[in-house]
N, C-alpha and C positions, 0 to 999 in steps of 0.2 A: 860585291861580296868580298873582294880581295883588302876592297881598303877596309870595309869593317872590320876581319880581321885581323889585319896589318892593327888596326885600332885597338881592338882588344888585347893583341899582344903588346903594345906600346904602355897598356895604362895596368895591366896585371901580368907581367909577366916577371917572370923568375926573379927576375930582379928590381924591371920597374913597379911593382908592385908596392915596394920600400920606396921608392924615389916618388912615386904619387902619394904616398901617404904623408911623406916629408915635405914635400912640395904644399900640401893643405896645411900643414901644422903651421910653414914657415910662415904661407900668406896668411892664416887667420891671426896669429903673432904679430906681425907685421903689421895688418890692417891695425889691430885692434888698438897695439901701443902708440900709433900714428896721427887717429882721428876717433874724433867723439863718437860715441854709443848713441845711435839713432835716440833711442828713448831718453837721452839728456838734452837734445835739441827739439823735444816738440814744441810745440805752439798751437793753444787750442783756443785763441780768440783771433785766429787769423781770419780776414772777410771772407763771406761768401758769395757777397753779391756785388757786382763790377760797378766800376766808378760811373756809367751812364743809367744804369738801374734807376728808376724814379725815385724811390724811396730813401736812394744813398745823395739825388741829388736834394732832397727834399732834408735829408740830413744835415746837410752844407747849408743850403740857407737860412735852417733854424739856427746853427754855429754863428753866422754870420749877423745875422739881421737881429737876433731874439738873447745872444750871453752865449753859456756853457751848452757844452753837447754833451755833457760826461755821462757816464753811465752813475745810473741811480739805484741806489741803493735802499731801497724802504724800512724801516724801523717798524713790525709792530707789539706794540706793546700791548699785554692783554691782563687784565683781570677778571676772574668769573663773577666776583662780585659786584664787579665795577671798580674802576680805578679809583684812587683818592688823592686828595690835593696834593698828600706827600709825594706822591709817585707825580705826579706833574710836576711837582718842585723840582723832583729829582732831573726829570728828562729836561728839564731849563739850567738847571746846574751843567747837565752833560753839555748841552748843545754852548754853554756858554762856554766849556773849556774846547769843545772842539773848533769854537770859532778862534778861540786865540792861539792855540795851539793845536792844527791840525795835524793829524793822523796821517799813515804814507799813502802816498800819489790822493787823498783828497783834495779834491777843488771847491767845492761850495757844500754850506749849510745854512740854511734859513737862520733870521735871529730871533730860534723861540725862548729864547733869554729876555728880550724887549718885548715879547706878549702879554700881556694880563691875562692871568690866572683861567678868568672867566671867558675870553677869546679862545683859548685853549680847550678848556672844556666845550664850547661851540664844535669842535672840529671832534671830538668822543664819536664812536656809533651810538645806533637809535637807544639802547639798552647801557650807555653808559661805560662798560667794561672793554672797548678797545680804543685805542689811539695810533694814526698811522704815522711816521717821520721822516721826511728823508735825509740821505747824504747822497753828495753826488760826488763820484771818484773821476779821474782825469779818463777823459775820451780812449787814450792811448794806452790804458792799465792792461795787461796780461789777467789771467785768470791767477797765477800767483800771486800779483801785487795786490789783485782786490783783496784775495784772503788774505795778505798782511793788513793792507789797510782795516779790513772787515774784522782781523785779531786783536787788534791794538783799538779801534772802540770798544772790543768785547769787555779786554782788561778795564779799561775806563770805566765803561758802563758797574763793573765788579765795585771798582773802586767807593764808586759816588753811589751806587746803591746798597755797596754791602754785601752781597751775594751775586751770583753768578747767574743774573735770568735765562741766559742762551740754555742753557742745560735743564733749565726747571720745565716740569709741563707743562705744554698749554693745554691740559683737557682737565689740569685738579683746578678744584673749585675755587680757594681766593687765594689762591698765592700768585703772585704776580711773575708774568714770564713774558721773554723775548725773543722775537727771530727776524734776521734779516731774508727779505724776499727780494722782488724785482729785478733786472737782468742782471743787478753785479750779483746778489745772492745764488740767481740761478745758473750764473756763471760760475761759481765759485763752486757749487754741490756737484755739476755735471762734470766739471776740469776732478773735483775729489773723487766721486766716484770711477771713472774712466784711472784714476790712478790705483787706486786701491784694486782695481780689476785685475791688472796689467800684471801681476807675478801671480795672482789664483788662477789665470786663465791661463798660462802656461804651464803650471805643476799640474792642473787639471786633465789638461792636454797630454801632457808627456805619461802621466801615469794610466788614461783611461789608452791611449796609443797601447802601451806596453803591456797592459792587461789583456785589450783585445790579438795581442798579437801573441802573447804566451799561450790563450785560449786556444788560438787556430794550428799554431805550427809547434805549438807545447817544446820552445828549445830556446833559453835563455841568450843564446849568444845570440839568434838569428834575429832574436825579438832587438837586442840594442844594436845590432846593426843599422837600421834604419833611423833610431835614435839618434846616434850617435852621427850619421850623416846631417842629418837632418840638424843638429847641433852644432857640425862645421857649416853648415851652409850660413846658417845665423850667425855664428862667429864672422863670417864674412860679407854679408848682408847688413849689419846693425853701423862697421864703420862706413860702408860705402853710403849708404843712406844720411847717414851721420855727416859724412864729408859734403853729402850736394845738400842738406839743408844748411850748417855753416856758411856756405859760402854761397847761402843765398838762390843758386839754382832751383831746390822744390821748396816745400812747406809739408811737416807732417804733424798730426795731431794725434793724440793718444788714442780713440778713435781706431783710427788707421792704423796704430800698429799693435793692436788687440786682436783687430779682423785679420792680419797680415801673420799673424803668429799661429792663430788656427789654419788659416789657407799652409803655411808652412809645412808643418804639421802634418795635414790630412793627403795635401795634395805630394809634400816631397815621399810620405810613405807608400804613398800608390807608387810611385815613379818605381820606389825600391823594389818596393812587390813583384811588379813585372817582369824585373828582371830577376828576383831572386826565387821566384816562383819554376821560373825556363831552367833558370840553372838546377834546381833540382830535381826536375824531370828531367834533364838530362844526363844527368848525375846515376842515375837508374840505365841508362843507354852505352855511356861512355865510361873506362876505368879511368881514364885519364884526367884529373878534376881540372889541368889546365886546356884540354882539348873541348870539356864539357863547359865551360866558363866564357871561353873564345866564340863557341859556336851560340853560346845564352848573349856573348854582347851581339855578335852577329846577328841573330833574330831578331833580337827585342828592340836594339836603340834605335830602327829607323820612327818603331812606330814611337816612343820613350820622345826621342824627337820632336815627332811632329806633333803628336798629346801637349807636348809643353811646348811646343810654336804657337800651337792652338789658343791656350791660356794667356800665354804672352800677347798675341798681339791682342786678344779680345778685351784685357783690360787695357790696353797702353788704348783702346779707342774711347776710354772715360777720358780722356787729354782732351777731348770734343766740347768737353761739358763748359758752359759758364757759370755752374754752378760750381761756389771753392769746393766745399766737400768733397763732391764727386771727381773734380780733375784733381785734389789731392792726393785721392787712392792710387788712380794710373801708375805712379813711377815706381811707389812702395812695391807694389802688389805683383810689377811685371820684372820689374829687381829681383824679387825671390823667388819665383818662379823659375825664373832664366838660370837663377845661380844653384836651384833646386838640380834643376834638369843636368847641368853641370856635373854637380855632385853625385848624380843619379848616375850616372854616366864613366866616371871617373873613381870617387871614391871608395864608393860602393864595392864595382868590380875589384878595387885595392883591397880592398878587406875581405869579400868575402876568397882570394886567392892568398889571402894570408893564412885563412883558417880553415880552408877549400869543407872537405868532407865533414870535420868537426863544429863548422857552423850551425848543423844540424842536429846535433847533439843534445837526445839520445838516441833519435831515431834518423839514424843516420842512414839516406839514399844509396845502393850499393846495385853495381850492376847483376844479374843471375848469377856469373858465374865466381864474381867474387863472393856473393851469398854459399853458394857452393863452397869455395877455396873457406872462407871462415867457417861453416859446419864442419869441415872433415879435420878443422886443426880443433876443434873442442870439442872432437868427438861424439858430434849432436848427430840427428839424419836431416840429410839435406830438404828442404821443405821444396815441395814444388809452388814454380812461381804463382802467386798470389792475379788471379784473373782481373785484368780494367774491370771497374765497374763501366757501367754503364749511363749515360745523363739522362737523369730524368728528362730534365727541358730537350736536351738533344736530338731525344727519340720522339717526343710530342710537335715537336714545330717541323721537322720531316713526314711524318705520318698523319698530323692532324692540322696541317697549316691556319685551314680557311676557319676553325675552330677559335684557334688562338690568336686568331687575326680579330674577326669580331667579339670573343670574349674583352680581349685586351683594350681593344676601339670602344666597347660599351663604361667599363669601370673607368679608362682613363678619360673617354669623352663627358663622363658623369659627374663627373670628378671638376673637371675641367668648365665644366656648365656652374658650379659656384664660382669661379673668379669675377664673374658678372655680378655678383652681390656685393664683393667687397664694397667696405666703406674707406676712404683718408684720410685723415689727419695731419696738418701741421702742429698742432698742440705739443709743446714739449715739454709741459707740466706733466703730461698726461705718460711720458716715459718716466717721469721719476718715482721713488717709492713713497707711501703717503707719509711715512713718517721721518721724511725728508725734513730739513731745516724751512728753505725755501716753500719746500710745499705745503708745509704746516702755516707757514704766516701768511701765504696766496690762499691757501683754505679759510684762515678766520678772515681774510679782506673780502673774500665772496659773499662769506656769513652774516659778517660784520657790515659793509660796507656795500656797494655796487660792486659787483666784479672788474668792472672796467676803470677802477680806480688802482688798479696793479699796474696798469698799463695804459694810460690818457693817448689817444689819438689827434695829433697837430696838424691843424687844417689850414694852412696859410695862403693867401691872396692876394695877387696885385691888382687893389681897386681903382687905381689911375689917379689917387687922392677922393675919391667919393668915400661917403660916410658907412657905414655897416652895412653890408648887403646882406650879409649871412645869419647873423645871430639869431633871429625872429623862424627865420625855416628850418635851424638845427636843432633847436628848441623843441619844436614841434615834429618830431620824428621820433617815431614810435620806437626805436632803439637806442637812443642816448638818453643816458641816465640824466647829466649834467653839463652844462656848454661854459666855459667862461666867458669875461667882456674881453671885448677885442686888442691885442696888445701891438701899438704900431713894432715897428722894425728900430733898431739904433741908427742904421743908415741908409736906410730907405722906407719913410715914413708911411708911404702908399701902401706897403704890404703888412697885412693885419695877421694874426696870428689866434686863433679857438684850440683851447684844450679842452678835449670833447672826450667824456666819459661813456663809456657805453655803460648798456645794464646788461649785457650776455658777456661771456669769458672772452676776453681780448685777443685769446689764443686758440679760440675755437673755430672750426670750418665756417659756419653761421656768420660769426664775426669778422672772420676774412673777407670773404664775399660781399661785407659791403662797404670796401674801399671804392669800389666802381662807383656805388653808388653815390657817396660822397663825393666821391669826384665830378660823378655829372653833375651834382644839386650847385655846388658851388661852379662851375663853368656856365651851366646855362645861367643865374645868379650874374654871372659877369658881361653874357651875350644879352641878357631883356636891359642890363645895365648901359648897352654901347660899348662898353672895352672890348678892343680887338685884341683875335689869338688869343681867348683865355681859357685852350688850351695849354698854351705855354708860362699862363701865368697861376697856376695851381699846384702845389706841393704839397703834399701828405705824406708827415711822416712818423714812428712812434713803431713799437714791437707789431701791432697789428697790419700794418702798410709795409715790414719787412718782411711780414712772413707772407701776405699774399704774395710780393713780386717773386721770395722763395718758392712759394708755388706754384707762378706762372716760370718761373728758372726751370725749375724741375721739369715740367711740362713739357718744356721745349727741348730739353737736355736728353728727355726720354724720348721724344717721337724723331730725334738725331740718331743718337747712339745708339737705339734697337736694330735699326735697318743697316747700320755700319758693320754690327758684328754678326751679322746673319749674312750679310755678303761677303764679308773677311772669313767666315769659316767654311760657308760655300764655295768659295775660292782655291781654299787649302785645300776640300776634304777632294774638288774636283782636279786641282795637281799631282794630289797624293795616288789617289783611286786609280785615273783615269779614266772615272765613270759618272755618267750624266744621272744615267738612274740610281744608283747606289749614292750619289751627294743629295739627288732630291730627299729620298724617301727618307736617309739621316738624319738631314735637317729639320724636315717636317716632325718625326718623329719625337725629337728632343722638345723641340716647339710645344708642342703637343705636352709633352712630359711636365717641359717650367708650366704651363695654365693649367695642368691637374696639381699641381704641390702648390699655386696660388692656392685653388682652390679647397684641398684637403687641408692646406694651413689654415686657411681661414674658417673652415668648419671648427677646428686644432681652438685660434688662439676665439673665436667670436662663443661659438655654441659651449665651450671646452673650458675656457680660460676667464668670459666671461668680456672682454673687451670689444667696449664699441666700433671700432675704428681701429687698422694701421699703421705704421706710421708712413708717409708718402714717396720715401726714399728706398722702403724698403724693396717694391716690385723691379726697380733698373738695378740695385743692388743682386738682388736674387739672379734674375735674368743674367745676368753678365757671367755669372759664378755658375750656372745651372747648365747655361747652351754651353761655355767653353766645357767643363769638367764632366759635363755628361758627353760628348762627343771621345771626350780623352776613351772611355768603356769604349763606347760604338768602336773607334778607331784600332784596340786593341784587339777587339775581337775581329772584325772583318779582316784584320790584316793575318791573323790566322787562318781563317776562311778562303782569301786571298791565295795565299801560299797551297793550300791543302787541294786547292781546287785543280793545281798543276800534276799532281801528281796519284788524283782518283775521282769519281763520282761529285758533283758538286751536293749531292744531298747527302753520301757519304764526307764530304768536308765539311758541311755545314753543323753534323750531327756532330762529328770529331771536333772542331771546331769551340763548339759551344761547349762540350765537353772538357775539354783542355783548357781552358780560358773561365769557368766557370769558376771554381773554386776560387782563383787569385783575382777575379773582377766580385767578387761576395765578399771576398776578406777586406778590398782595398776600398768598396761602397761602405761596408761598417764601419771602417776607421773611419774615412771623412764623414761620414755622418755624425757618427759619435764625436768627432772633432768642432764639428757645425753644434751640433746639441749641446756641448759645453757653456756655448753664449746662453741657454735657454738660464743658466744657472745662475746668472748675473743681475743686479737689483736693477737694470739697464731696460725699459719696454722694449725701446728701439732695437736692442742688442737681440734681446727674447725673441722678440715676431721674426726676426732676421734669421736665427739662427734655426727654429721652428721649419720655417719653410723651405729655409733651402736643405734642412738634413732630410724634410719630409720626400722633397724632390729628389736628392741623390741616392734614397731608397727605393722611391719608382722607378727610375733609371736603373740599380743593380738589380730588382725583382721582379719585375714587371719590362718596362722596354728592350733593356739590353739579351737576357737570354730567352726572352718568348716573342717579343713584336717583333725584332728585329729581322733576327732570324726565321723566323715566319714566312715576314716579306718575300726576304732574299729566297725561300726555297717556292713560293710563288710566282717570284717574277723568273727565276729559274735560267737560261741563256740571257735573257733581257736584261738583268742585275748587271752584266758587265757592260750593258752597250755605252759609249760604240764600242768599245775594246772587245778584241777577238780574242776570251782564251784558249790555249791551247784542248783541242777535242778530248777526252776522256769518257768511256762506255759510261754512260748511266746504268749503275745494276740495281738492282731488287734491295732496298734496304735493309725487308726482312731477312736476308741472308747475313748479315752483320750481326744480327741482334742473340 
């Protein structure tokens, strides 16, 4: 008790009050002019899947054995009438300056300058009006450089056609139009959009923040307090981050700090809240705003604390992951968290001891008998004190437990019974908007074309020197569109190389799932042949063979990491507590909480939204952000409960309890949610279904588990709540006597 407020007088007092606010200015100064701004060092073509990955070795040998590994770039070119010689003249003029003079970081282009006219026309769709072409850009391009390179064909393409096809429509009738698709294309739209997000999702943020906050506590100063923390934290946060990707320690991709900017945001405002919430009820108690401020850090930082211990360690266990994504986030995510909580802690109490009573302004907290002292100096009459209300929840989860136990068990268990329907997707077409560049020219190749000519699947074999084993049975499988003849190796003749077309979408579930198969058709192929281990001699690789072992990554990343932070917060809540039964019923119940907001999400994005499927990152995403940030509630209130129980009735603490803590756990659930809901705003699916769900869940948690299940529980299990822990005896009395 002594050193917390030994604490609080250290970081707001009379003086150091000033010295903590200068001390932030000076490091976020410091930091800033020092080292790069996180967001000038992203990197959003960093790998995701590790160098023993089949797919990435299967990558390697086509490099090796077969030319260029570069990333491909698709040209298609469409006319609704059908194309004409001239436009074929044209794209052979193009392709012929880009052989001699190629474009930045391109590596290869076919020479459709030495085709005949009428070979060209062979390669049209059925109908005549499209033509697919590629370039292939250097293996090693960023998502910037493609779009240089993919800019500088554009100009060309202006040049030698006269007009600017990128820009014209593909849906009018004969005018002829252009769009690059395939993974550099679809790299380049995903890296633009994730940029273009990156400043709307922060003004978004900061002004939906400050509305909701003006709403609840109606006092401009109180409302950019949190802000205004929350804005040194960043200021300190963007160069440290900034400094470990430099020099090489993390990796962070725009992505990451889109999601990192809402977490910022939602979570550093709660932190505020808690504490700025105590301070002014106790501001009502105390005349003294530095006694009432002392005793607001006193309360509130152990549990401010342990909330943000919570959060901290439960993303830093995405570090687990072998999936790059997912262990990207960890560093970002527990950085600002930890530097949140910091500031929560520190700056915070600095400010609001610079403006103590007038933070609150206009309705400013004043104890009875200064309410008195100000009536009798303006001659008003003195008003008698205004009675506590009463909490609704408060008095129903004392009085009515076994009610709001099973009510709340039926809706969330109901709730919780659709996460069993969800559908997943690794489709990442399937996040973009339709009237995307990329997704417009992958639409007319499905139209156009075979789907599976977006994305050719490389099924490569070591035959021992034996003649074709494969081409005859991939032929004849009822989901390849088209197989080529077999292409030996540059230096290792034995191994034959099929680009195999499918007829379903490349990037579809369906299509994923049958890498296996492939994979068997060609081994047994090698075993009726006599080659030994031809296990070890089969490679497949191609966007379809990366995105399954992405989803056999995920998979495994998932059934890690879930049980990691369910034991790491059961851990904490069982240190903190020192209760067996109060860490069970918590954890369960948060449990419980994430598979109803799956489930209400997906009622949300499927029955709502209209989307088949989502996307498959999205549920460890949710999960990680749902159990740590919904415990941060659980923890703030018990720990009131906790306290209250020492010194009266545990059904009278519980009641009070919920009461006191009500308000500022409903204000700081609406902000993060409203902060989650921000992503829904975004041209992003992935972003969308993400932000959906976990705002859906951080509203069950503030309306539903925190002030009715919870407490429910605890006034059911009743002594038992604290076992083993003996708290001190207190008369149980009659509740209705309080009421």
């Amino acid at each position: 008790m002594e050193q917390h407020s030994g604490f609080g007088r250290f970081v707001a007092g009379k003086r150091s009050k000033w010295i903590t606010l200068a001390v932030w200015i000076i490091v976020v100064g410091v930091l800033s002019a020092l080292w790069p701004m996180v967001n000038k060092e992203v990197k959003n073509n960093a790998a995701n899947l590790q160098a023993d990955t089949p797919s990435v070795q299967a990558e390697k040998v086509a490099a090796e054995q077969f030319g260029s590994s570069g990333i491909p770039a698709l040209i298609v070119w469409h006319r609704g009438g059908g194309l004409k010689n001239d436009d074929l003249g044209h794209v052979q003029k193009l392709y012929a300056e880009l052989g001699a003079t190629p474009v930045q970081h391109q590596e290869f282009v076919p020479p459709l300058d030495k085709v005949p006219v009428q070979a060209l026309t062979a390669q049209l769709s059925k109908d005549g009006s499209t033509l697919v072409t590629p370039v292939l850009f250097s293996s090693g391009a960023s998502s910037d450089q493609l779009k240089e390179g993919a800019q500088q064909l554009k100009e060309r393409a202006a040049k030698t056609f006269g007009a600017d096809l990128f820009a014209a429509s593909a849906e009018s009738g004969n005018e002829l139009s252009a769009r690059v698709t395939g993974p550099a294309g679809i790299s380049i739209d995903a890296s633009g959009l994730f940029k273009n997000a990156d400043f709307k999702l922060m003004m978004a943020t900061v002004l939906l923040v400050l509305i909701i906050l003006l709403l609840i506590y109606r006092s401009p100063i109180l409302a950019l307090i949190p802000i205004v923390a929350v804005g040194f934290a960043y200021g300190a946060i963007s160069p440290l981050l900034g400094l470990m990707v430099a020099k090489g320690w993390i990796t962070v991709d725009s992505q990451a700090v889109s999601i990192m900017t809402v977490l910022l945001f939602g979570a550093g405002t709660d932190y505020c809240l808690f504490l700025i919430s105590h301070f002014r009820h106790l501001l009502k108690e105390e005349a003294g705003k530095g006694k009432a401020l002392v005793r607001a850090i006193t309360e509130t930082s152990g549990a401010i604390a342990m909330s943000g211990f919570t959060v901290v360690l439960s993303l830093f266990a995405l570090l687990l992951a072998k999936y790059g994504a997912y262990h990207r986030f960890a560093v970002p995510f527990s950085v600002s968290i930890f530097v949140m909580v910091i500031a929560s802690l520190t700056l915070v109490p600095a400010l609001l001891a610079i403006f103590g009573r007038v933070s609150f302004y206009p309705f400013i907290p004043r104890t009875p008998e200064m309410e008195e002292e100000r009536a009798r100096r303006k001659g008003k009459p003195v008003r008698s004190p205004k009675r506590k209300k009463e909490s609704f929840a408060g008095r129903w989860v004392v009085t009515k437990p076994w009610l709001i136990v099973i009510v709340t068990l039926v809706v969330l268990g109901g709730l919780a019974a659709f996460s069993s329907q969800v559908k997943f997707t690794n489709d990442i077409m399937s996040s973009f908007p339709k009237n995307m560049a990329s997704r417009e020219g992958y639409d007319l190749i499905g139209k156009q074309f075979s789907p599976g000519t977006l994305a050719p699947v490389k099924l490569m074999v070591d035959t021992g020197g034996q003649e074709d084993l494969l081409g005859e049975k991939l032929k004849g499988m009822s989901f390849v569109s088209s197989v080529s003849e077999p292409k030996q190796g540059e230096k290792n003749a034995n191994i034959l190389a099929y680009d195999i077309e499918l007829n379903i979408n490349p990037y579809s579930p369906e299509a994923i799932g049958l890498i296996p198969d492939l994979r068997g058709i060609a081994e047994r192929s090698l075993q009726e042949a006599g080659i030994a281990s031809p296990a070890d001699k089969v490679w497949i690789s191609g966007q379809t063979a990366t995105q399954y072992d992405t989803r056999e990554t995920g998979d495994r990343d998932t059934m890690v990491i879930i049980p990691v932070v369910i034991g790491m917060i059961t851990l904490l809540l069982l240190l903190y507590l020192r209760s067996v039964t109060a860490t069970v019923y918590l954890v369960l119940t948060v449990i419980l909480s994430y598979f109803s907001a799956l489930g209400l999400g997906w009622i949300i994005i499927h029955y709502g939204l209209g989307a088949d499927a989502i996307q498959s990152a999205i549920p460890l995403y949710s999960f990680v952000f749902l159990v740590a940030l919904g415990e941060d509630y659980n923890i703030f209130m018990i720990s009131s409960i906790w306290k209250k129980r020492k010194e009266m009735p545990l059904k009278q603490a519980i009641k009070e309890g919920v009461g006191e803590t009500g308000s500022v756990i409903t204000s700081a659930g609406l902000i993060l949610a409203g902060t989650f809901a921000v992503l829904a705003s975004l041209p992003i699916q992935v972003l969308v279904q993400f932000g959906i769900i976990t705002a859906v869940g951080v509203l069950l948690d503030t309306f539903i588990v925190r002030p009715f299940l919870v407490p429910a529980i605890t006034t059911l299990l009743g002594r038992f709540a604290f076992w083993p822990s003996r708290p001190a005896e207190v008369k149980e009395e009659a509740v209705h006597v309080e009421r």
